[in-house]
N, C-alpha and C positions, 0 to 999 in steps of 0.2 A: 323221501325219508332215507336216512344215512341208512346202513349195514348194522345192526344192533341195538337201534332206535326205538324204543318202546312208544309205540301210537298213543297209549292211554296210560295217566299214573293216576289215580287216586287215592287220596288221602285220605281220611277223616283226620277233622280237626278241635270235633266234641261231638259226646254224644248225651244225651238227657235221658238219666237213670230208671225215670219213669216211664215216661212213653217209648221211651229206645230210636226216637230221632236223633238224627245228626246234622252237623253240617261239617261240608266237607269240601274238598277242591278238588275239579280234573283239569289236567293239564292234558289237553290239546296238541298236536300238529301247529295251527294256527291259534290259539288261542287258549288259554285258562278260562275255566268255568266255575265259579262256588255256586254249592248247589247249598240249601234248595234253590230253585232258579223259575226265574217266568223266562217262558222260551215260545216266542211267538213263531207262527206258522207259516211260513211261506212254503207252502203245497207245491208250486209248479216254476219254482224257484226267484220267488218273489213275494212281496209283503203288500198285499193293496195296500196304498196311500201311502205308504211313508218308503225315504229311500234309506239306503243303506247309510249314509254319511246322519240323518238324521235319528237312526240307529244307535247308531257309534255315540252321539251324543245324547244317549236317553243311558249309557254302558250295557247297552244288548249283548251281552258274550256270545250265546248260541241264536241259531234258527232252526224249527225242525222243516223237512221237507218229507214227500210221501214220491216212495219210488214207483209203485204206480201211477201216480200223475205225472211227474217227472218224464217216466216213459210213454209216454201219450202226449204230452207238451211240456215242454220242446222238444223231447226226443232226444234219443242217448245222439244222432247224429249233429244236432246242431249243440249239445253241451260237448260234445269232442269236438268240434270246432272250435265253441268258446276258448276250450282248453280247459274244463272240467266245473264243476258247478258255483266253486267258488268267482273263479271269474268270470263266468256266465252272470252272476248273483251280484258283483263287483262287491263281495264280502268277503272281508281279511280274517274274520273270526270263526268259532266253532260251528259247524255245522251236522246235525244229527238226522238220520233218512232211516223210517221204518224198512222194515221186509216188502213189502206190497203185499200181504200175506191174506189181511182183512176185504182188501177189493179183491184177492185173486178168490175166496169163496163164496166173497157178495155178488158179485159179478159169475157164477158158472155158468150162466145161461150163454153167455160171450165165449166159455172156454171149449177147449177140446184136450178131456187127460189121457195120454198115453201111457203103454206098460210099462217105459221105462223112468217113470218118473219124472216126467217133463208136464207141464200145463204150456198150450196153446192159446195166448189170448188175442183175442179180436178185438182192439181200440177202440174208443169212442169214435175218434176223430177218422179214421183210417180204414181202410179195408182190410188190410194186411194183419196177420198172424202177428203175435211178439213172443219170443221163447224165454220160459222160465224153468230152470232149475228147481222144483220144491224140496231138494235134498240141498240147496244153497239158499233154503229162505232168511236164516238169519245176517243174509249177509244182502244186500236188494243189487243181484243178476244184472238186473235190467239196466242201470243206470251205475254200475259198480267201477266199471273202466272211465267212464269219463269223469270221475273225479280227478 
């Protein structure tokens, strides 16, 4: 992203006097969005059954992803390999990824929280520790560099 480059622009483009819905457009990085929007779920940076080019041809703008999955499979190692989740995903459009915030308090039986404001989690898949920031939850730690 250029030097001055706003990530996110949102518009509204009506809004309904009664209910106070709207619709509206975000403009993306990769992609424009008008919202409201169906935004299917690819968790572990993928959509069972269908691929991305068949996607593209349904006009799917966004995917959401879950960065605690994400960091459990594939792992922030092999999406930095990919070269970040988009092309991990081989998806040109917008993509949206929770906190991990909901698995980091479903899951504490897995964690270990320390004084400084860090949670310790232990993977599904994995032996190994993963470090989270929970003073960076709105932003998902875990999988934030390999985009």
């Amino acid at each position: 992203m250029a030097m001055g480059e706003v990530p996110l622009k949102f518009t509204v483009i009506a809004r309904c006097p009664v209910t106070k819905a709207r619709v509206a457009r975000m403009v993306l990085s990769h992609h424009a969005v008008d919202t409201p929007v169906f935004m299917p779920v690819g968790t572990q940076g993928t959509l069972k059954g269908m691929t991305p080019k068949q996607l593209e041809g349904m006009d799917c703008q966004i995917m959401l992803g879950n960065a605690y999955h994400l960091g459990n499979r594939p792992g922030c190692r092999i999406l930095e390999k990919a070269g970040g989740l988009h092309k991990f995903m081989a998806w040109n459009r917008g993509l949206l990824t929770d906190s991990g915030g909901f698995q980091m308090v479903s899951l504490l039986k897995l964690a270990e929280i320390t004084e400084v404001d860090d949670v310790h989690h232990r993977m599904d898949h994995v032996t190994q520790f993963c470090f989270r920031r929970a003073s960076s939850s709105s932003h998902p730690t875990m999988v934030a560099r390999c985009y």
